[in-house]
C-alpha positions as CSV (number, residue, x, y, z in Angstrom):
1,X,-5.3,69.5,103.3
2,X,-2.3,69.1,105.7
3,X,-2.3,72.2,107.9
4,X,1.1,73.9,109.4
5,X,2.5,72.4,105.6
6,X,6.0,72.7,105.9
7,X,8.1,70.5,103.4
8,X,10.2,68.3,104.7
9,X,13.6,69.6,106.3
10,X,16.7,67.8,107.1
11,X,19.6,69.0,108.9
12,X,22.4,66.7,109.7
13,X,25.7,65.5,108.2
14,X,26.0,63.0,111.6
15,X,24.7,59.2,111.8
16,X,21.6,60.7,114.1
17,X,19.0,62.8,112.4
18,X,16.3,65.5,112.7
19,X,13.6,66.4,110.7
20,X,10.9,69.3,111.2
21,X,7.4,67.7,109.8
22,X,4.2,69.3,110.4
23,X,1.5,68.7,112.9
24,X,-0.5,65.9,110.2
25,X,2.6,64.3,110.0
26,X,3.5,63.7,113.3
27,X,0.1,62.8,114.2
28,X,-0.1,60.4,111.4
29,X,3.1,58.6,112.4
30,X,2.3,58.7,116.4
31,X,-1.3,56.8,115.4
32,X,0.5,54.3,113.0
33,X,2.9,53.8,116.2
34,X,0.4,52.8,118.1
35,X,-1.4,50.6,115.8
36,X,2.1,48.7,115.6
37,X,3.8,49.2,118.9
38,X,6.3,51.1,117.3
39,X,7.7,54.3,118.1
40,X,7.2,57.0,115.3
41,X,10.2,57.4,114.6
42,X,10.5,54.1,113.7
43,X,7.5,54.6,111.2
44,X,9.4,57.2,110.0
45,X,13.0,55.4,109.5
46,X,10.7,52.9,107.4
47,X,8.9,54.6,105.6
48,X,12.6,56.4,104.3
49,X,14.2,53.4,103.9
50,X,11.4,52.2,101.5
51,X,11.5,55.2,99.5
52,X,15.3,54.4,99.2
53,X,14.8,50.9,98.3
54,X,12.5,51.8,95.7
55,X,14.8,54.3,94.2
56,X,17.8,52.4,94.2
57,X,15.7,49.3,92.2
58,X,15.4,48.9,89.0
59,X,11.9,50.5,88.6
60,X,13.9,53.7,90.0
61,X,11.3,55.8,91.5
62,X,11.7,59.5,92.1
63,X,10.4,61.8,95.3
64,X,8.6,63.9,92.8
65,X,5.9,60.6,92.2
66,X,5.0,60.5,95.6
């Protein structure tokens, strides 16, 4: 299991945003970063706007499946 498990938080009404994800995570996203040569925050940034896509399609998808 994921340890430090903190859901994740987001805190921002501005265009730039922060998010509090735990250790797994980040480590997770830093290793797929440097299997693409992409920062993790790109990973990240992807991976929401995927999510989005696939809950704003017609197959809408919610968090809850993941």
């Amino acid at each position: 299991m994921f340890r430090n498990m903190r859901r994740l938080s987001i805190e921002s009404e501005e265009e730039l945003l922060s998010v509090s994800l735990s250790v797994d995570i980040k480590d997770w996203l830093r290793s797929k970063g440097e299997q693409t040569g992409k920062s993790m925050q790109d990973i990240a940034a992807e991976i929401l706007e995927e999510v989005y896509k696939h809950e704003q399609g017609p197959n809408r998808v919610t968090i809850n499946n993941f």
